[in-house]
PATORLUM-444443 format. One record per atom (N, C-alpha, C): x negated, y, z negated. Coordinates in pm, whole numbers, plus 32768, in hexadecimal, padded with zeros to 4 digits. Layout:
N
XYZ...
This chain:
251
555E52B57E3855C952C27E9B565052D97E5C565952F77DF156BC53217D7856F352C57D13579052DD7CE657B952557C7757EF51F47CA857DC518F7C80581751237C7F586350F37C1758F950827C38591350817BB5594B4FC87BDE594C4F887B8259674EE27B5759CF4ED67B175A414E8F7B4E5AA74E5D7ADF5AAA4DDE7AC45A374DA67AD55A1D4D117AD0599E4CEB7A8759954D5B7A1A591B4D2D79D658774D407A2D58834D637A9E57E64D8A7AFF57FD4D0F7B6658804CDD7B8458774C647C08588D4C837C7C58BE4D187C5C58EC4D2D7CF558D54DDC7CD358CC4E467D2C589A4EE67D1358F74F1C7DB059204F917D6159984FE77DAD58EB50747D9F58D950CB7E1D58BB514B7E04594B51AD7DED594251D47D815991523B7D7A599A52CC7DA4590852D17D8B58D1538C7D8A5845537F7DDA584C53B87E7057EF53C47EB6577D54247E90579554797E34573354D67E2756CB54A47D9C565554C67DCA55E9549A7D5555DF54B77CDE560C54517C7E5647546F7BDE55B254487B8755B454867B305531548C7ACA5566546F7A3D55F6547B7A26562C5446799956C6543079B9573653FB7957579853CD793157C453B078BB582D53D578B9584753D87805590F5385783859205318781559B752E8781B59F3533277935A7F536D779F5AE2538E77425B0852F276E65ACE52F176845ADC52A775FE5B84528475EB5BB252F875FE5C3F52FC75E95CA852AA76595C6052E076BB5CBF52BA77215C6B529B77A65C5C521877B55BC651E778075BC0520378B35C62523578E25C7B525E794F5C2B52D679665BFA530678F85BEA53AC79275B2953A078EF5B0B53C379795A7153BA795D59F65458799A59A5547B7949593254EE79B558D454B779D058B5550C7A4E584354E27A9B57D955677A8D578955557A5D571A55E67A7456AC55AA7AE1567156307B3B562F56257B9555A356797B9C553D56727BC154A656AB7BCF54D057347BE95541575B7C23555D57B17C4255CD58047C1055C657E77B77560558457B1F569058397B3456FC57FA7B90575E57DC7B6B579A57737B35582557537B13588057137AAB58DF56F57AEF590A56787B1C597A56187B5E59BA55DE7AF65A6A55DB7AD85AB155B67AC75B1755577AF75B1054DC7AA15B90548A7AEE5BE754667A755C6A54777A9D5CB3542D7A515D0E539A7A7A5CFC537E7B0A5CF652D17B045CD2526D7B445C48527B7AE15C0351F87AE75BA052327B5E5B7B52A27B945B0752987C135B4852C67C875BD352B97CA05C2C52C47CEB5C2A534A7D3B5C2453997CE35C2A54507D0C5BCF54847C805B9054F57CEC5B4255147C795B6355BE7CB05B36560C7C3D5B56569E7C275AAF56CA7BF65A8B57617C4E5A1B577A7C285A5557E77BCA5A2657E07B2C5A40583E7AC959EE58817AB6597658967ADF58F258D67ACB590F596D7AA4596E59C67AE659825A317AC4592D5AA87AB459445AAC7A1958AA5B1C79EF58805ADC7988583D5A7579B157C95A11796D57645A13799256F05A4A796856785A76797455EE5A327932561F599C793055BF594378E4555A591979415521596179BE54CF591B7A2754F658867A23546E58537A6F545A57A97A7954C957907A1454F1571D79FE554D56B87988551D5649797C54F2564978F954AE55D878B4550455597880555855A6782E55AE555F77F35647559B77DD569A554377E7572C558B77B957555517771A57D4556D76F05820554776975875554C764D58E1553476425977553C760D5989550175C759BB5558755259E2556074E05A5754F274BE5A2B549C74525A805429745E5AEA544574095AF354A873AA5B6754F173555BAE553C73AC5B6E556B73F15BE455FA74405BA455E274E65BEB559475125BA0555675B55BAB55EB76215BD9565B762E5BE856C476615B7356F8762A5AF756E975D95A6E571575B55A2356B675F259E057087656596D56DA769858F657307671587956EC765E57EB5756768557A3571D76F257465771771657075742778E565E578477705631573B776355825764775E5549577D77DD551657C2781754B157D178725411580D785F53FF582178BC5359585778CC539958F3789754075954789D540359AA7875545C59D877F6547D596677A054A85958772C54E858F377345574593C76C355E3590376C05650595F76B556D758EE770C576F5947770F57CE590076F55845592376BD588F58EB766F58FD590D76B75949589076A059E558FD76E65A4B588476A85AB458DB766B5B4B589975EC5B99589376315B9F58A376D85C1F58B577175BEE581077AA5B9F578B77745B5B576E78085B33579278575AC3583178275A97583678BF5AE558A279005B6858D4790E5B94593F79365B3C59BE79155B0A59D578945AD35A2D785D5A435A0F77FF59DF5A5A782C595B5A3677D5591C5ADD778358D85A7F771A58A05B0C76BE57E95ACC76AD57A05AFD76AE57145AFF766E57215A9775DF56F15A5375BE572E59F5752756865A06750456235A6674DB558B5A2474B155825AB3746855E95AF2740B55C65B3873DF55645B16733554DE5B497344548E5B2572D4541F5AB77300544E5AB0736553CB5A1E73A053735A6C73D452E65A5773AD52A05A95740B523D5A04743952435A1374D05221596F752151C45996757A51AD5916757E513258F475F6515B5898765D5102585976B55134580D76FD50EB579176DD515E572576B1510E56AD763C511355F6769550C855F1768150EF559176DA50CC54F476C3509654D6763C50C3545A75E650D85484756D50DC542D74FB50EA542B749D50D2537D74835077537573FC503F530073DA50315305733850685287730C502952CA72654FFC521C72354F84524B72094F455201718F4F6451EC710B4FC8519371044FD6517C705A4F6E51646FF54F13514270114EB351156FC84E6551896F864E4A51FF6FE94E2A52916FD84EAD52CA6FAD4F1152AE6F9F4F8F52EC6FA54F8253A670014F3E538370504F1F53E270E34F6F53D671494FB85443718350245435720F4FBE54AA72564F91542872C94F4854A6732A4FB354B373904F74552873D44F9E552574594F4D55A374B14F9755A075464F30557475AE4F58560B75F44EEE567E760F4F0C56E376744EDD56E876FE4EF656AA776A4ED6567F77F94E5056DF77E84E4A576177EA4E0657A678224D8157FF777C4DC357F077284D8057F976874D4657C076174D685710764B4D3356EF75FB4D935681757F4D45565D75474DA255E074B74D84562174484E04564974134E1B566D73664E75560573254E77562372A24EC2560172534ED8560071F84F6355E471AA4F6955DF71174F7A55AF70BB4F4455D470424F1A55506FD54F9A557D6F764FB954D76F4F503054ED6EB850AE553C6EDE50B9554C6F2E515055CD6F59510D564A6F2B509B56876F2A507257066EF050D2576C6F4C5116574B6FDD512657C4702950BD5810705B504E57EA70704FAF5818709D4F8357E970E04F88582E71614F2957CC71C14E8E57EC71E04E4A579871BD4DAD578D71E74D6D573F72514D0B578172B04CD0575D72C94C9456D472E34C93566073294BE4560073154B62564F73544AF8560B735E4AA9564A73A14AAD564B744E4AFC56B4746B4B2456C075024ABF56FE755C4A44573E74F449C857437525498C56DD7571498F56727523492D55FC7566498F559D75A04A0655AB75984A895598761C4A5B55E476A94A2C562D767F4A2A5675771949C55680777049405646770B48D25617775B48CC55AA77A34963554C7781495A54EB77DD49DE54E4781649F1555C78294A6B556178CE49E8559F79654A4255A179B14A1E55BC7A384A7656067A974A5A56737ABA49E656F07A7F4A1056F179DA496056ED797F495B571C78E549AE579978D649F257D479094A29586278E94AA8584E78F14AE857F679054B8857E978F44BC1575278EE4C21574A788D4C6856EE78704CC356DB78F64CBC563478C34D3955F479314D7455AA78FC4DB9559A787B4DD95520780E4E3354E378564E5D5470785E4ECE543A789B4EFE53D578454EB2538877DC4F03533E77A44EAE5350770A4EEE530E76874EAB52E4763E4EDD52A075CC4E97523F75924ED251D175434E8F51EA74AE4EAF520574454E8451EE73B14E71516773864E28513F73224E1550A372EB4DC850E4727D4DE5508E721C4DA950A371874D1350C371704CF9514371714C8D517F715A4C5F517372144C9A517B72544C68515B72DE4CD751AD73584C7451FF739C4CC1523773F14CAA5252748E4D1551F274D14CC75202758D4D0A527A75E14CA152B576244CE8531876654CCB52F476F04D2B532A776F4D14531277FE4D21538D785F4CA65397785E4C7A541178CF4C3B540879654C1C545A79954BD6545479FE4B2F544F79CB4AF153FC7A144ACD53A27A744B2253457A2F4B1E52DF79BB4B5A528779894B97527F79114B5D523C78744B84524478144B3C5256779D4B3E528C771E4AFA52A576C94B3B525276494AD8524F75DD4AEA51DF75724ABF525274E34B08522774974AB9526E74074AEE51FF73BA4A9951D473574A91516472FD4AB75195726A4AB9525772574A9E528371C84B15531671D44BB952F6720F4BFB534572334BE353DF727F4B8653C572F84B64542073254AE954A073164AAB544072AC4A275480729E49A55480730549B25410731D494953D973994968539673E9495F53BC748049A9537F74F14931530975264964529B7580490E528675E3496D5251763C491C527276D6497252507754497251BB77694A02519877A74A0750E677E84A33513278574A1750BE78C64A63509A79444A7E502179424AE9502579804B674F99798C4B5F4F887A344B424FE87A794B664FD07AF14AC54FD17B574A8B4F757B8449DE4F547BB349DF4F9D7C334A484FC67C854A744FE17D034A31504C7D254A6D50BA7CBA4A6A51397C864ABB51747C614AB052137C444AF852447BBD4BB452287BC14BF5522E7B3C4C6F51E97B4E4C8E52397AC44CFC52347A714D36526C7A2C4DB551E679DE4DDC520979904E2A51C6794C4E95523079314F4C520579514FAB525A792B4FDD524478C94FC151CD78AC5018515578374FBB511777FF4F9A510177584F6D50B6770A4FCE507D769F4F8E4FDC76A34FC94FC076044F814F3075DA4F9D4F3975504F744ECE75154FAF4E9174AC4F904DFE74AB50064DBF74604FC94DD073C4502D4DA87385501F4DE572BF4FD64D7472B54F824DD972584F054D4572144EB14D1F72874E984D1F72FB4E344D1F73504E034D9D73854DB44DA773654D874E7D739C4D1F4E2174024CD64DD074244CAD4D82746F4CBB4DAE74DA4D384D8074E34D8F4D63755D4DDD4DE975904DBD4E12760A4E084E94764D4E2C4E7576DE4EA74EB476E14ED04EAB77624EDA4F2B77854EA84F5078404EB84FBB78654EF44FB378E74F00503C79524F8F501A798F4F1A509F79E74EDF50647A464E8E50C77AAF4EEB50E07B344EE951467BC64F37513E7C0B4F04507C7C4C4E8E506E7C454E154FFB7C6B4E514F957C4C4ED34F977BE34F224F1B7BAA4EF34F1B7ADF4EF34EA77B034F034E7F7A574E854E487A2B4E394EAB79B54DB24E5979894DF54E1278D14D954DC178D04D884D9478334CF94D8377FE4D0A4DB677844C7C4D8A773E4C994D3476A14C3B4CCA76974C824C6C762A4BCB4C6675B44B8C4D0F75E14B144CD6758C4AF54D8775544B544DD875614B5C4E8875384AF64ED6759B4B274E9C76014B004ECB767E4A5F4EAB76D44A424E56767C49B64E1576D949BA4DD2775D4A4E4DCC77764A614D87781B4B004DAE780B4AFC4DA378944B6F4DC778E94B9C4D6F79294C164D34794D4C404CB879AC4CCC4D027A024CD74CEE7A6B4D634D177A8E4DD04CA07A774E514CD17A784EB74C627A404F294C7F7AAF4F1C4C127B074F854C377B7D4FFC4BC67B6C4FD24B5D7B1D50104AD37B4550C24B307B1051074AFB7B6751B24B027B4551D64B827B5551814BF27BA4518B4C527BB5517E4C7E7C40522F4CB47C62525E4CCE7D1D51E94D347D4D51B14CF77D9351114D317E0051384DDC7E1350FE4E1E7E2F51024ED27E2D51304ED27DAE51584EC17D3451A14EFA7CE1514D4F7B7C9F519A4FD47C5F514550667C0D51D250337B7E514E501E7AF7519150107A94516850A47A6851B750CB7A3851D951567A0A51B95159795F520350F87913522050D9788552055054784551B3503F77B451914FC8778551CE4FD2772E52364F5F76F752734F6F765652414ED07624522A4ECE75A952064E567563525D4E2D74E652744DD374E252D94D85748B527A4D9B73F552DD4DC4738E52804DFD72F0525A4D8772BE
């Protein structure tokens, strides 16, 4: 239902911006002046505090908006990532240019790395889990073959989430979730959810317990405390309807 903003630490919430925001980036420099990016490819400007906002969108051509961000050396540099790149603009937003010259991208949608493999995978919704070893700059493959014998329909990916662990890697698809014990060499399927099929958007797990995973279904919140041989949901202290979006874990 758009932004909200707190000058009381989260005790009390002002809506500022009625329209449906997907990222925010506050000016570092000067905390009055904040963007709003929207699903819908535009860029809201305020300079105080939420008060009035300015649509700068212009000729910014980053589709959806993932993420924004301003430049904490020169606060008049913003970029803006979307589903159809990235755009840059040195003037706030009055003016944007294409900024991805030399990138050639996909559409990525985790990133996980295994120190232990010194491996950074990551995750293509619709292609599949690669990754790369040592900083080579090379991305490979796991076996996305036998990834794909256990989605539903076998003929296309639905990745939605996925978590790395030392020599251990979980991925979350449709019908449910998949496990590899030997960085993606050999999969096998779990379900977390007995109901029926469910998905995970959010995984994580705490350091030094690969055990232990937390996942984040629309169904609510599962945990597993045995590398996925059971599933428990975890509601206690948690406001009823909630959709957790994001898991972060303390290092």
């Amino acid at each position: 239902d758009g932004l909200w903003m707190s000058n009381d630490q989260g005790a009390t919430w002002t809506n500022v911006l009625t329209t449906p925001v997907d990222a925010v980036a506050v000016d570092p420099v000067n905390p009055a002046v904040a963007y709003a990016g929207t699903g819908y490819g535009q860029v809201f400007r305020t300079a105080d505090s939420g008060g009035q906002w300015t649509d700068v969108t212009g000729n910014l051509n980053a589709g959806q908006i993932n993420t924004l961000a301003v430049n904490p050396a020169q606060n008049a540099h913003i970029l803006v990532g979307g589903f159809n790149g990235i755009g840059g603009s040195m003037t706030s937003g009055t003016q944007w240019t294409v900024q991805q010259a030399g990138m050639v991208s996909t559409a990525i949608s985790g990133i996980s790395a295994d120190p232990g493999s010194d491996r950074i995978y990551f995750s293509v919704p619709t292609a599949g889990v690669y990754y790369e070893s040592g900083g080579s700059g090379t991305a490979l493959p796991v076996n996305n073959g036998g990834l794909l014998t256990l989605a539903y329909p076998n003929t296309t990916f639905d990745i939605s989430a996925m978590l790395a662990q030392p020599g251990g890697l979980w991925v979350s698809q449709a019908p449910w979730i998949e496990n590899s014990t030997d960085g993606g060499n050999t999969w096998s399927a779990q379900r977390f959810e007995p109901s029926g099929p469910d998905q995970f958007f959010a995984m994580a797990s705490p350091a030094g317990v690969p055990q232990t995973v937390m996942g984040a279904a629309i169904s609510g919140l599962y945990r597993t405390t045995n590398g996925g041989a059971a599933w428990a949901p975890v509601s206690a202290g948690i406001p009823a309807a909630s959709v957790i979006s994001r898991l972060l874990t303390a290092p």
